[in-house]
C-alpha positions in Angstrom: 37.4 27.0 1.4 33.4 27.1 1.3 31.8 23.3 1.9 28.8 22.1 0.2 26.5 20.3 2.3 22.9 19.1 2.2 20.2 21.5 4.2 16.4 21.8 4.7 15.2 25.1 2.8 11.4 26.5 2.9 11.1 28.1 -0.2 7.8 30.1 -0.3 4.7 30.3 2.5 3.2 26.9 3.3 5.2 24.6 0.8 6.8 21.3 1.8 10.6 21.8 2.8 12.8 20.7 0.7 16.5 18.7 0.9 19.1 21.1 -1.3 22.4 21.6 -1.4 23.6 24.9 0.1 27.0 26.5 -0.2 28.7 27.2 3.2 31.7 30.0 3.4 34.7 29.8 5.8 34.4 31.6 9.0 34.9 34.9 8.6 36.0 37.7 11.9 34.2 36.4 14.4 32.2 33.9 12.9 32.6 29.9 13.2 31.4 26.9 11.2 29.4 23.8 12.9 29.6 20.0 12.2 26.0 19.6 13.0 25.4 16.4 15.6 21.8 16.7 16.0 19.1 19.2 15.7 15.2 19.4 17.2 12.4 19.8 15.5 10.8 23.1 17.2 7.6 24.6 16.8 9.5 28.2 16.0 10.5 26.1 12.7 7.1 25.5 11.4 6.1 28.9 12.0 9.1 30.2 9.6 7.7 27.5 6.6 4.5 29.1 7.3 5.5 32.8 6.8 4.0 33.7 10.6 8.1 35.2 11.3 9.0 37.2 8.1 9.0 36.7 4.5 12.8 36.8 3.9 12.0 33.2 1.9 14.1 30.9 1.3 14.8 29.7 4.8 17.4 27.4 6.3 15.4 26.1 8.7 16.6 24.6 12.2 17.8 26.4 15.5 17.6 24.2 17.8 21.4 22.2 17.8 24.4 20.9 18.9 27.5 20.2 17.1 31.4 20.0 16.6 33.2 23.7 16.0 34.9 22.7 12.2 37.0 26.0 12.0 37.1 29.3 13.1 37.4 32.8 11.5 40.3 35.6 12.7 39.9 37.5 16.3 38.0 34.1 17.9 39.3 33.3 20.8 36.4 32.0 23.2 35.3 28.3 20.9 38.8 26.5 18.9 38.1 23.6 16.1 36.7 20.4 18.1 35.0 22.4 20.9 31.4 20.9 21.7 29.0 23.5 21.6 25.7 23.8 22.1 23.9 26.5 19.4 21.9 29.3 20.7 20.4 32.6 19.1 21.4 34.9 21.9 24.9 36.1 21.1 25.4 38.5 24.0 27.4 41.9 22.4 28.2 43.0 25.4 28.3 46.7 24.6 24.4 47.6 24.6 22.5 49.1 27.7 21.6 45.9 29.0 24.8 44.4 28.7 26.1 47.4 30.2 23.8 47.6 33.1 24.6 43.8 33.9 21.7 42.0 32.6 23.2 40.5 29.5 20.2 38.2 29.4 18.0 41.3 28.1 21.3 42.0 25.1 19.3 44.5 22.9 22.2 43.2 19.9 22.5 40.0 19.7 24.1 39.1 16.5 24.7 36.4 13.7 27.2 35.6 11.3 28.2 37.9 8.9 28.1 36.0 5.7 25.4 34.2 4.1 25.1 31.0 3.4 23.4 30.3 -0.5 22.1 27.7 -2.5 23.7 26.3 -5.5 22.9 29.1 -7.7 23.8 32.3 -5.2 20.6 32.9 -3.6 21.3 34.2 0.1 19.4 32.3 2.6 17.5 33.2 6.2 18.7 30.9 8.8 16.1 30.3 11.0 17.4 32.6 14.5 20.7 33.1 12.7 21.4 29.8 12.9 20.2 27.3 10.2 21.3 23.9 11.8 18.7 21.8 9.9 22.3 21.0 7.6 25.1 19.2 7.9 27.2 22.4 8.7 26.3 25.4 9.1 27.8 29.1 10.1 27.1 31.1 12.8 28.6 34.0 15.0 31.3 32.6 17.3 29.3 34.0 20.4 26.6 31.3 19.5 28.5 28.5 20.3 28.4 27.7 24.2 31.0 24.7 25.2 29.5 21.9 27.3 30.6 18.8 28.6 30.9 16.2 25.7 29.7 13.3 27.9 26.0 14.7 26.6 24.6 13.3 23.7 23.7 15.8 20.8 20.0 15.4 20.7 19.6 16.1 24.4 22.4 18.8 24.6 20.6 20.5 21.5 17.7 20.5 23.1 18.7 23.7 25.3 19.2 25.5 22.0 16.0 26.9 22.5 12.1 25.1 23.7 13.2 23.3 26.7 15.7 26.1 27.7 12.6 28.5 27.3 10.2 26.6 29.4 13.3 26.0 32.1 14.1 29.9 32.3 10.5 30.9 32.6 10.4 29.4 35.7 14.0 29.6 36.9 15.0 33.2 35.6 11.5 35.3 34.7 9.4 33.5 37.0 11.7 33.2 40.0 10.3 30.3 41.4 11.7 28.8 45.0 11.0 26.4 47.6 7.8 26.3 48.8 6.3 27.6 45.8 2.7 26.9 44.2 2.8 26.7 40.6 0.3 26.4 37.4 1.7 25.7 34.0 -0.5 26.3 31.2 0.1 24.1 28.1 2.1 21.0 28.6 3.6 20.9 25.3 7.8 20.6 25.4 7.8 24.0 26.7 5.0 23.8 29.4 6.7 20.6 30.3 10.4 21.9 30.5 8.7 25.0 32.7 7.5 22.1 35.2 10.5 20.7 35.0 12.1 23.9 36.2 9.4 24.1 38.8 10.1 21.1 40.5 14.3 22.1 40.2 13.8 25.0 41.9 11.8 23.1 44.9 8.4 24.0 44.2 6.1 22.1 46.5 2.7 21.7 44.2 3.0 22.3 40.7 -0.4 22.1 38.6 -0.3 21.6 34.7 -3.1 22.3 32.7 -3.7 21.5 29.1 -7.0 20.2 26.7 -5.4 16.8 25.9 -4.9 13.9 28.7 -2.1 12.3 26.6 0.2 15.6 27.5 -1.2 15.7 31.1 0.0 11.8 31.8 3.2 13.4 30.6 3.6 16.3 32.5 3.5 14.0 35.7 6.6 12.4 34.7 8.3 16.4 34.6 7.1 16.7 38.1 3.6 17.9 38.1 1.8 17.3 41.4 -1.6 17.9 40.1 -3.6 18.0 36.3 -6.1 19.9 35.3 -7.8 19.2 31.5 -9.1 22.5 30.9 -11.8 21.1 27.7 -13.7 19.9 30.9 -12.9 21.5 33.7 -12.8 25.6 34.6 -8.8 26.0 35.2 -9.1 28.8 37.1 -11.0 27.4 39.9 -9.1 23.5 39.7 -5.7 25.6 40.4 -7.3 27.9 43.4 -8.9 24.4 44.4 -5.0 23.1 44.6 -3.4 26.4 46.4 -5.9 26.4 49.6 -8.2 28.8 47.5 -5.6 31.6 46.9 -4.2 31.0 43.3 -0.7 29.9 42.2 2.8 32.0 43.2 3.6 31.7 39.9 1.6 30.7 36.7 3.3 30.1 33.5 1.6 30.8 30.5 3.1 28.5 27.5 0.4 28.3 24.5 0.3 31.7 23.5 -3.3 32.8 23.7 -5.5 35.8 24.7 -7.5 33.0 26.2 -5.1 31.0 28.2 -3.6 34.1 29.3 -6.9 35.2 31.0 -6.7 32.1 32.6 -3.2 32.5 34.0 -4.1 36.0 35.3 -7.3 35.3 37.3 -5.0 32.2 38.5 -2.5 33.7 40.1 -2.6 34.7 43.5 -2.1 38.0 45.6 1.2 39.1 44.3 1.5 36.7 42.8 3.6 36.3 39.0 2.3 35.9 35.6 5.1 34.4 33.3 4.1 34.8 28.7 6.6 32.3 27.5 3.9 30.9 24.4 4.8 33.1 21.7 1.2 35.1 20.4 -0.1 35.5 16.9 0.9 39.4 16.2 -3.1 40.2 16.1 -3.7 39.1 19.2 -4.8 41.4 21.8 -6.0 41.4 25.6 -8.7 42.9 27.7 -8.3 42.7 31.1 -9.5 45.2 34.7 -6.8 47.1 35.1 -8.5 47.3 38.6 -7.9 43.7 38.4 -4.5 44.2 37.9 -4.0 47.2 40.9 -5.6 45.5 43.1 -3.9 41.9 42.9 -0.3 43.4 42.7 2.0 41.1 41.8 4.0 40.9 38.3 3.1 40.1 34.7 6.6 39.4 33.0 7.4 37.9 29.4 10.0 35.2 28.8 12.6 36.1 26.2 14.6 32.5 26.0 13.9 32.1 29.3 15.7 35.0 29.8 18.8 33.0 29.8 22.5 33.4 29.1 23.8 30.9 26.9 27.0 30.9 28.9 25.9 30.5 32.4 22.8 28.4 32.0 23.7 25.9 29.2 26.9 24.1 31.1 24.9 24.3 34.7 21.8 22.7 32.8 23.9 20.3 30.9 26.3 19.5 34.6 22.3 19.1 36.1 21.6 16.1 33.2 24.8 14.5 33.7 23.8 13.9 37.5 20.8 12.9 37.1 18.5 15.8 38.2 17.5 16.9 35.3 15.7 14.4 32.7 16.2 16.4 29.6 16.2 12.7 27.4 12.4 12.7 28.3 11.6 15.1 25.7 12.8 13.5 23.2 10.4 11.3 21.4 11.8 10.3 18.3 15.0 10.5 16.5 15.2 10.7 13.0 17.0 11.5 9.5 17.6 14.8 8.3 14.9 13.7 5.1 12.1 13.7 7.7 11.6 17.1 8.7 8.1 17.5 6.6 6.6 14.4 8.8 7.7 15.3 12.1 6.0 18.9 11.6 3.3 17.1 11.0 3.2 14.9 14.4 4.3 18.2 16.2 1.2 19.8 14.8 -1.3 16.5 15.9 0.7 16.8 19.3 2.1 13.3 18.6 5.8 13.7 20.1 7.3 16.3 22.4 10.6 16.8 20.4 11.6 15.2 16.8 15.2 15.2 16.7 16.9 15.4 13.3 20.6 13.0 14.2 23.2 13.7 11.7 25.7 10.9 10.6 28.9 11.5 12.3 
């Protein structure tokens, strides 16, 4: 039977969130309902309160989680009740012509429950990425549950749902970055961080992050950069050629999302060298580059979709990399808190005060 549980809703453009009880059906054909554990605070979040993704208000707000499977809907047979899953918003279909072609990481139709969830009096609600994990339980498709080894705690496991994995797979996956490499991140927020991170899994010998605000540069040290750069004071482009011998970076990951920083990343990068967009723009922004520029450097300017991931191969390998050690995903958490404080911790994410707020539900 449908469960009533307390979520966080954006109602219109701009307003606080709210606390309110939604309705939340049983799992339908291939859907699944979540005990929510714990749930980040994201950036992506913010932008939905603020109208900057669609206008399909109200919002249940949240995406990136971890939680218990509760039950499951007819013709599931890859996540059973109890199952540990971590959430993500890339439910492979495995029938379009990426899919088909082998590259489920590019799935052109990746899907979401069926069924909406609603508040008390019937009003269908957007969950943020088809997910909506800023609740107690939510519903999702069964393909967006991802089983990982229990023996991580929530609010790190969660944390793969979406920023960290994103930063991680634009330098893993888009970026391709190996042994030996030289690379520049741009924007040392969780993202930019979790893209050093990557860097410095993958083996990459100098790894420079750049960003306006020391705080977030002391930080990025701790990820694994070997050099900073604060761009407010210094020219970027020539403190990373500076760093690579005078050539430019393999690899330079672009995280903030800006016609600006872009140009940056581009002029950065070396002969052949990669450009990775993982920041997500404003959709106004444009660029103006030399296409000469571009012909004559070679090389690759790529995008990052999710760090082009695939929930299923990445999340247990990522979480199996925690669990030993080598990857310090509990470093980007900076504070935990109740499910009541979603409002403040936009507000610290927006004065660059923590690197991830995550919302712990009572179990």
């Amino acid at each position: 039977m449908a469960v009533q549980v307390q979520g966080v809703i954006a109602r219109e453009k701009d307003s606080p969130v709210t606390l309110e009880t939604i309705i939340v059906p049983d799992p339908g054909p291939g859907e699944a309902r979540v005990k929510l554990l714990a749930c980040g605070v994201c950036h992506t979040d913010l932008h939905y309160r603020q109208g900057a993704i669609n206008d399909n208000f109200p919002f249940l707000l949240g995406h990136e989680a971890a939680g218990i499977v509760e039950s499951v809907g007819p013709d599931v047979t890859d996540v059973a009740p109890g199952d540990y899953a971590i959430l993500n918003w890339r439910a492979v279909c495995g029938q379009c012509r990426a899919c088909l072609r082998g590259r489920p990481w590019y799935c052109f139709n990746t899907h979401n429950a069926t069924q909406k969830m609603t508040l008390l009096d019937g009003t269908e609600l957007s969950p943020a990425l088809g997910i909506g994990a800023f609740a107690e339980m939510t519903l999702v498709a069964a393909g967006q549950c991802t089983k990982v080894d229990p023996a991580a705690p929530p609010e790190v496991a969660g944390l793969l749902g979406c920023g960290v994995m994103a930063g991680l797979g634009a330098a893993i996956n888009t970026g391709n970055v190996t042994r030996g490499d030289s690379v520049a991140v741009i924007g040392c927020g969780g993202v930019g961080d979790a893209a050093i991170a990557g860097a410095r899994l993958a083996g990459a010998r100098t790894i420079i992050a750049v960003d306006i605000d020391d705080r977030k540069l002391q930080l990025a040290k701790k990820f694994g950069a070997t050099h900073t750069v604060n761009s407010r004071t210094t020219d970027a482009v020539g403190a990373i050629r500076e760093a690579t011998d005078g050539f430019g970076a393999d690899v330079v990951i672009e995280a903030i999302g800006r016609p600006d920083a872009y140009e940056q990343a581009f002029f950065a990068r070396d002969l052949a060298g990669t450009v990775v967009l993982v920041g997500v723009p404003e959709p106004d922004m444009r660029l103006d580059l030399p296409l000469i520029e571009y012909f004559g450097r070679g090389g690759a300017l790529k995008s990052s979709w999710y760090g082009d991931c695939l929930p299923s191969r990445d999340f247990p390998m990522l979480i199996d990399l925690y669990l030993q050690g080598r990857l310090p995903l509990g470093d980007f958490v900076s504070a935990k808190i109740g499910i009541d404080d979603v409002e403040a911790a936009f507000d610290k994410m927006h004065q660059g005060d923590v690197l991830r707020s995550v919302v712990v539900f009572d179990s």
